[in-house]
ChimeraX commands (.cxc) that place a marker at each C-alpha (Angstrom):
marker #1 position -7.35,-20.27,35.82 radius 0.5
marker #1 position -7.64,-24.16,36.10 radius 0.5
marker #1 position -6.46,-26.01,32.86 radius 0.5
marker #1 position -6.33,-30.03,32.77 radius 0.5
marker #1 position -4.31,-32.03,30.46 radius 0.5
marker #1 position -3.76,-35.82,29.88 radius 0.5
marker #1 position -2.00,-37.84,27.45 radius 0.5
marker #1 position 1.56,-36.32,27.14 radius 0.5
marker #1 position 3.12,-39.91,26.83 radius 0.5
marker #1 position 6.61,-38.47,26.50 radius 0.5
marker #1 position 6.34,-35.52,24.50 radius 0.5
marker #1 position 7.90,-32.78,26.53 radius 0.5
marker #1 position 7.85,-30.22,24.25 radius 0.5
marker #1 position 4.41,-30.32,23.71 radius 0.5
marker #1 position 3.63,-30.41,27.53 radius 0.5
marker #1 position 6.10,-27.33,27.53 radius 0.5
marker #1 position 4.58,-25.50,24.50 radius 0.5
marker #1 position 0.74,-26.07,25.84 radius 0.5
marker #1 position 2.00,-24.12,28.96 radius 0.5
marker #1 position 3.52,-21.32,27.57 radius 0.5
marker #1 position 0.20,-21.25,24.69 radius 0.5
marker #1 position -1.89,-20.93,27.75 radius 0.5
marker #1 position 0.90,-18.63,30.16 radius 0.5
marker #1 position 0.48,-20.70,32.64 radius 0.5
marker #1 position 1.51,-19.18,36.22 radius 0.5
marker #1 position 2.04,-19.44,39.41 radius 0.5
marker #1 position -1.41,-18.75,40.51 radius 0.5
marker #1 position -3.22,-21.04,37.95 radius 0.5
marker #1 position -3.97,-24.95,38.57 radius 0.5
marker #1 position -3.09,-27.87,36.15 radius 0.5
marker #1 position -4.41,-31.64,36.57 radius 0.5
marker #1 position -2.59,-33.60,34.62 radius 0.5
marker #1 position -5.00,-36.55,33.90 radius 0.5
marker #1 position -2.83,-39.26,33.27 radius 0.5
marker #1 position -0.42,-40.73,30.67 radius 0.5
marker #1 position 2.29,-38.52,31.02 radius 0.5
marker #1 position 5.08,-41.54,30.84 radius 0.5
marker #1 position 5.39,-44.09,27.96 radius 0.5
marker #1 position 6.24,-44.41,24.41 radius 0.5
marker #1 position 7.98,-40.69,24.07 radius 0.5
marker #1 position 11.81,-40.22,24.73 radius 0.5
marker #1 position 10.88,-37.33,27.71 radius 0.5
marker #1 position 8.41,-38.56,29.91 radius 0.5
marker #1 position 10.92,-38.08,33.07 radius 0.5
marker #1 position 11.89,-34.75,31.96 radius 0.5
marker #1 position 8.52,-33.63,32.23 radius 0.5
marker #1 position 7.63,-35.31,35.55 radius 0.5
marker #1 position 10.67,-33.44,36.90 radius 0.5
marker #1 position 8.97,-30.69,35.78 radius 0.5
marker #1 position 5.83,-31.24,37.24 radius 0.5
marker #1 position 7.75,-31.83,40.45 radius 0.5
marker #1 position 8.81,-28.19,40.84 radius 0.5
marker #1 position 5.72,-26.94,40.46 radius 0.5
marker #1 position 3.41,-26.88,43.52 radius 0.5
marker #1 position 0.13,-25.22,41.15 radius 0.5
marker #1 position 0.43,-28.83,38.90 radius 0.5
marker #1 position -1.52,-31.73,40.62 radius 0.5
marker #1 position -0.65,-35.42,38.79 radius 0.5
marker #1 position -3.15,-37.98,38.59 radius 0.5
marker #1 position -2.22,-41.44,37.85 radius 0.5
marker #1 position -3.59,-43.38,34.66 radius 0.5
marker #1 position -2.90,-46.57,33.79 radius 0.5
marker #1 position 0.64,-46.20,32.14 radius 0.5
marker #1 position 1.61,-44.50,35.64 radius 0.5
marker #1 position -0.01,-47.35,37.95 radius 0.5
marker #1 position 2.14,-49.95,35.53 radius 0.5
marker #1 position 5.04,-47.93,35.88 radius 0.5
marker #1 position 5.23,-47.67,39.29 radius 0.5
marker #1 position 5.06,-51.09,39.94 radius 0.5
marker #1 position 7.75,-51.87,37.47 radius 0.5
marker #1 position 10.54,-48.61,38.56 radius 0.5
marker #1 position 9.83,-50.17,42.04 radius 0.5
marker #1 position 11.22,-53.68,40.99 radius 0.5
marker #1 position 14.12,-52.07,39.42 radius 0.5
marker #1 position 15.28,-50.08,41.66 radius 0.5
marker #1 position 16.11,-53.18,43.51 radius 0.5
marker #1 position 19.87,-53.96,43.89 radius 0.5
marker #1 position 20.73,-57.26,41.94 radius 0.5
marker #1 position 20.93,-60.14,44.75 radius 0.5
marker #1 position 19.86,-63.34,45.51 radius 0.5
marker #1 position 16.93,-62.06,47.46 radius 0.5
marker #1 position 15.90,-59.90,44.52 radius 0.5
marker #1 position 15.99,-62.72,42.03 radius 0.5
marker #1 position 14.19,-64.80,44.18 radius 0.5
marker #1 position 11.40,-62.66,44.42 radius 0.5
marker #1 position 11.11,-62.38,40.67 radius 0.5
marker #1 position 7.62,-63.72,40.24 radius 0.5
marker #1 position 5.96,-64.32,36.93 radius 0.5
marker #1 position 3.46,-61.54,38.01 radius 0.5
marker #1 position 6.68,-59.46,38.28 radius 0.5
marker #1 position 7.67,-60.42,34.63 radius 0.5
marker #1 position 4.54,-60.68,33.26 radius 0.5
marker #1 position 4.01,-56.67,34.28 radius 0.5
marker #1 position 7.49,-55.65,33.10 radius 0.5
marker #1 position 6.28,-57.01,30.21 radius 0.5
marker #1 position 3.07,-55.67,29.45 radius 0.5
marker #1 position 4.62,-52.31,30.20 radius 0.5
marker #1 position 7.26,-52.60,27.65 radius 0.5
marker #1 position 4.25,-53.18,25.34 radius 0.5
marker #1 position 2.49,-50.25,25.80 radius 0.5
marker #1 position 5.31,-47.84,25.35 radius 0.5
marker #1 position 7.14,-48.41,28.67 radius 0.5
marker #1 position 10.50,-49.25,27.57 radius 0.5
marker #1 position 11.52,-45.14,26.68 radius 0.5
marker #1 position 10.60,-44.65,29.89 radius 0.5
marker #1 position 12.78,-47.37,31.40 radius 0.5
marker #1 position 15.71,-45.97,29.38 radius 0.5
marker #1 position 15.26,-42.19,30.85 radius 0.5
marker #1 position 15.18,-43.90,34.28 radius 0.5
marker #1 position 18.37,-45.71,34.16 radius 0.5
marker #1 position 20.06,-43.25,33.40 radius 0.5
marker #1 position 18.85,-41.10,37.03 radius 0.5
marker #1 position 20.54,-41.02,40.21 radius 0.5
marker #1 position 19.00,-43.31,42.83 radius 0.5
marker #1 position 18.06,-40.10,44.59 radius 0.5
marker #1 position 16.56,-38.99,41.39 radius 0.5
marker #1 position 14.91,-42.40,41.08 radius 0.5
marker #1 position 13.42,-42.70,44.42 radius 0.5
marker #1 position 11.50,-38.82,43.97 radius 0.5
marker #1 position 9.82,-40.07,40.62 radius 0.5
marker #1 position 8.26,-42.84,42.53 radius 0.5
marker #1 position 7.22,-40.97,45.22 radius 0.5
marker #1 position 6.05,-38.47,43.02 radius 0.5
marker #1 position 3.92,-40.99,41.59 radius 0.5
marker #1 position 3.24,-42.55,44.51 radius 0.5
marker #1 position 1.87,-39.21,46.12 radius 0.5
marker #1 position -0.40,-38.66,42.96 radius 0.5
marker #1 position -4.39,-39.44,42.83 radius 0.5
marker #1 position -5.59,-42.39,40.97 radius 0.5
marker #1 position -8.00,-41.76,38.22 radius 0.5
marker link #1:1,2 radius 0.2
marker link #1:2,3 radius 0.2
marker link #1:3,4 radius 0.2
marker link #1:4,5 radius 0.2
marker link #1:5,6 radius 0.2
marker link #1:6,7 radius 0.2
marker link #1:7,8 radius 0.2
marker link #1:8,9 radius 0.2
marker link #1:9,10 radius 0.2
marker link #1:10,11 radius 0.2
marker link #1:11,12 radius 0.2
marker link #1:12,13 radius 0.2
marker link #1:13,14 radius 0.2
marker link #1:14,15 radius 0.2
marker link #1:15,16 radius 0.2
marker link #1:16,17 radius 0.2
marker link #1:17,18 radius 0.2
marker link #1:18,19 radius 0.2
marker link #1:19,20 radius 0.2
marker link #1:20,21 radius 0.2
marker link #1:21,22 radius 0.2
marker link #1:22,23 radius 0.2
marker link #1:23,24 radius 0.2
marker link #1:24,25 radius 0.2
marker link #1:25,26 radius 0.2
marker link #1:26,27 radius 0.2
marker link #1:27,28 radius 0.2
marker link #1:28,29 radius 0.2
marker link #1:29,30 radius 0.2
marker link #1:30,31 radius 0.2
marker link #1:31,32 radius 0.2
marker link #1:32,33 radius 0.2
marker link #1:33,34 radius 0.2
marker link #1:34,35 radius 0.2
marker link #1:35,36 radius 0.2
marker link #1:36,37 radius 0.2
marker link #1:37,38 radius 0.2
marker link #1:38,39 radius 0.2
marker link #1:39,40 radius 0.2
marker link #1:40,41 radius 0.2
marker link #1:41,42 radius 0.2
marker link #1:42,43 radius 0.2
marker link #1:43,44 radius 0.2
marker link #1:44,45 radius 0.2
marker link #1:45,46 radius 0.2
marker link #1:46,47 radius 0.2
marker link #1:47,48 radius 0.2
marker link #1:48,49 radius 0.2
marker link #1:49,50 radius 0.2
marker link #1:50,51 radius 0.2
marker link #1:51,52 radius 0.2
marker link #1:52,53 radius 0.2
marker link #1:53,54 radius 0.2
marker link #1:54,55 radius 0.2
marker link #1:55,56 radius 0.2
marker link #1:56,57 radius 0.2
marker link #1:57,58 radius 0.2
marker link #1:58,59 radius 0.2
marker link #1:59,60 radius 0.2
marker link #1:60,61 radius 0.2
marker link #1:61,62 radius 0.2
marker link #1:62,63 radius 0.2
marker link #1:63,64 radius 0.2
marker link #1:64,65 radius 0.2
marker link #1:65,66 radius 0.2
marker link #1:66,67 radius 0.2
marker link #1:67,68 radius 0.2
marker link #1:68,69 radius 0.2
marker link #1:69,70 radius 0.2
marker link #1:70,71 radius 0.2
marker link #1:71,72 radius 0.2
marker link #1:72,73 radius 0.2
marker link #1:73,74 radius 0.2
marker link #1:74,75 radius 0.2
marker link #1:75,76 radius 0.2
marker link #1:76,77 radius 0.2
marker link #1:77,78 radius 0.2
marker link #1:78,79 radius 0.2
marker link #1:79,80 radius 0.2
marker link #1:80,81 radius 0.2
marker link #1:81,82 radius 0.2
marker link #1:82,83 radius 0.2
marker link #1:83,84 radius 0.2
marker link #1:84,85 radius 0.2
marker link #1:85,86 radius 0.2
marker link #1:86,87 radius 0.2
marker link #1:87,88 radius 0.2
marker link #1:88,89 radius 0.2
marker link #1:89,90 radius 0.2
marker link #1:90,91 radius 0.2
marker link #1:91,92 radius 0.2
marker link #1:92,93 radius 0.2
marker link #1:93,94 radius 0.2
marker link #1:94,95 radius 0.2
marker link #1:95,96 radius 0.2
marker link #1:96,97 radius 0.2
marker link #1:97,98 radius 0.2
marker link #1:98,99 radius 0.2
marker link #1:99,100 radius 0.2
marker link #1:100,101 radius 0.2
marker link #1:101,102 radius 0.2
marker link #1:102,103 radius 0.2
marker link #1:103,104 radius 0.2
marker link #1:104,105 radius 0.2
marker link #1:105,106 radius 0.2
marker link #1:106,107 radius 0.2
marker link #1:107,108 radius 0.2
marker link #1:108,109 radius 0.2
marker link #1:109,110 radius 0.2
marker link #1:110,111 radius 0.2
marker link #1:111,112 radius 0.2
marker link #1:112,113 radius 0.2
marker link #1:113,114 radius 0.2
marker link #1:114,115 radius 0.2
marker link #1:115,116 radius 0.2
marker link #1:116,117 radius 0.2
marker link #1:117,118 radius 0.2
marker link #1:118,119 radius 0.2
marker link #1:119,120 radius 0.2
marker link #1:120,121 radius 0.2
marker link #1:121,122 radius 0.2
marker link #1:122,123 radius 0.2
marker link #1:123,124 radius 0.2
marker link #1:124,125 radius 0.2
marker link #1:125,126 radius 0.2
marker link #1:126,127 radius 0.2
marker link #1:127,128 radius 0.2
marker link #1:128,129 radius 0.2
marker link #1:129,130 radius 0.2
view
C-alpha cells in the first residue's frame, strides 16, 4: 500500500499512532508531505524515525526548507569567523523560524550529538522539495 501524510509538526505520537492505525510495513510506501518539524516538542524524534525506515520517503515543506537553513548556521562552532558571517539574512531567518513554531525544534536539536546533528540535515538535505 502507499499512504501519504503531511503536517505532523511535532506530534510524534500521532505520526506513531497513524502507522500502527494503518499497520504500516515493510513493504508499504509513506510520503511524508511536509511539516513534520515545528511547534511540537518531538519533531526530531520522529525524523529519527523516518530515518530508519527505507519504505518512508520525506519531502520538504516550508518549515523543513527554514529549518535547514537555520540547524546549518548553528551547527557552526562559535568563532570570530562565525560571527562575522552573521548576516541580517541569517538573523532575520532564525527569526522567522522561531515564529512559526521553530524554536521546539531548536531545543530537541541542542540537545543531539554533532553526529546526530549532522544526519538530520542530511536527512533533510537528501529529501524532495515540494
Amino acid at each position: 500500500m502507499v499512504y501519504c501524510m503531511s503536517d505532523i509538526h511535532g506530534n510524534y505520537e500521532g505520526y506513531k499512532n497513524l502507522l500502527e492505525k494503518v499497520d504500516f510495513k515493510e513493504e508499504d510506501t509513506l510520503y511524508v508531505l511536509g511539516d513534520v518539524i515545528d511547534r511540537g516538542k518531538q519533531s526530531i524524534k520522529i525524523l529519527q524515525d523516518m530515518m530508519i525506515r527505507p519504505n518512508v520517503v520525506p519531502i520538504i515543506g516550508n518549515h523543513e526548507y527554514m529549518g535547514i537553513q537555520c540547524l546549518k548556521f548553528l551547527m557552526q562552532e562559535i568563532s570570530e569567523d562565525s560571527i562575522a558571517m552573521l548576516s541580517e539574512d541569517i538573523i532575520r531567518g532564525l527569526l522567522e523560524w522561531q515564529n512559526v513554531g521553530g524554536q521546539t525544534t531548536m531545543d530537541e536539536f541542542h540537545k543531539l550529538s554533532r553526529e546526530e546533528k549532522q544526519d538530520i540535515i542530511d536527512y533533510l538535505e537528501e529529501g524532495d522539495v515540494l
